[in-house]
N, C-alpha and C positions, 0 to 999 in steps of 0.2 A: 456567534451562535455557540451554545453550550453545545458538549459532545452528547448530552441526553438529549436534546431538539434533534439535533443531527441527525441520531439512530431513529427517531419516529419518522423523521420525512426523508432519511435515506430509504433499499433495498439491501435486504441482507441477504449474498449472492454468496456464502461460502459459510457452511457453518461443523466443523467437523472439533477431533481432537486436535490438528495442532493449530487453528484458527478460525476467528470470525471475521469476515470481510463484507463491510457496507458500502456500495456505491449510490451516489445521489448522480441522481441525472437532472438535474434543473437548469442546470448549464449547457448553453449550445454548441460550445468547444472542448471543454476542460470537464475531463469528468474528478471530482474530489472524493477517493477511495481512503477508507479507514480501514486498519487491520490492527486486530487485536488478538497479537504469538504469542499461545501460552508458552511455557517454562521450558527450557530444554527442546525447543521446537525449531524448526526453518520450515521457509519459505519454498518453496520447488525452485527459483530462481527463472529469468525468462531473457531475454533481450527483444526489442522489436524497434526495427528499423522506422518503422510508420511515426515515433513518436520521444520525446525528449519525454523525462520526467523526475518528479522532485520529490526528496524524501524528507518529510520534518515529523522528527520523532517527539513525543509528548511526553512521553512516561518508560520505564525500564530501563535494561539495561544491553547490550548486545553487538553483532557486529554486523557489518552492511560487508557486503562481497561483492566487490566491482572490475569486470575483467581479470580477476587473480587476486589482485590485491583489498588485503583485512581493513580495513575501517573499524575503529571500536563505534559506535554511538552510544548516546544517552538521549534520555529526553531532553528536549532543546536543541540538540542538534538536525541541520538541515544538509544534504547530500546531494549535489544536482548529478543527475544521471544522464547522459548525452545518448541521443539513439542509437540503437544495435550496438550498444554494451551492454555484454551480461551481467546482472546484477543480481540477489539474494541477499534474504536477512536470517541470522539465527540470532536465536536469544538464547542467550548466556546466565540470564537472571533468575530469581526464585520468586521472580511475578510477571507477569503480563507484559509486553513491549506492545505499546501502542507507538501505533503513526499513520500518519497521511502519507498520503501519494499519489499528486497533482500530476496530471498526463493529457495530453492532446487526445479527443479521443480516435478510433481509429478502428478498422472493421473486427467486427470480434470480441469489442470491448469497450464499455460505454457507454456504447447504447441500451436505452430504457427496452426491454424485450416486449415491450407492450408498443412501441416505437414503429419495430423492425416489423409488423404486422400490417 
């Protein structure tokens, strides 16, 4: 699927200055989250023990913060992140750091809000 299909049959759950974040809920386990960090921007950073998750970056440039330690990424790069490590992205680049980021889902997050009804 193109990341333009994506965003029509994703939700777009975060849309501020320093990012947009689309979650698709079609999946009964695994929710598949896009986020697209403007320039000079991070992530709030999070850990949650509930869930293992995976970062494959597409496009920009930036660094993934896991436990302490710097990661540079680039698009193409893939990052697995183990549960209840802290983890955050900043982008370092003068465009957009796209990526996904595949997670079990787990209370709080994931579920379709139309769902939890």
């Amino acid at each position: 699927m193109e990341i333009r299909e994506y965003k029509k049959q994703a939700e777009l759950i975060r849309n501020n200055e320093t990012y947009k974040v689309y979650d698709l809920y079609t999946l009964k386990n695994l929710n598949l989250s896009l986020t697209e960090l403007n320039p000079g921007k991070e992530t709030n950073g999070h850990a949650h023990k509930e869930a293992d998750e995976v970062y494959v970056f597409i496009e920009g440039k930036g660094i993934l913060e896991l436990e302490g330690k710097k990661i540079p990424v680039k698009g193409g790069d893939v990052v697995p992140v183990p549960g209840g490590k802290f983890h955050k992205v900043f982008n370092e680049g003068k465009s957009i750091l796209s990526f996904w980021s595949i997670f079990e889902k787990y209370e709080g997050r994931g579920v379709s809000p139309e769902s939890e009804t």
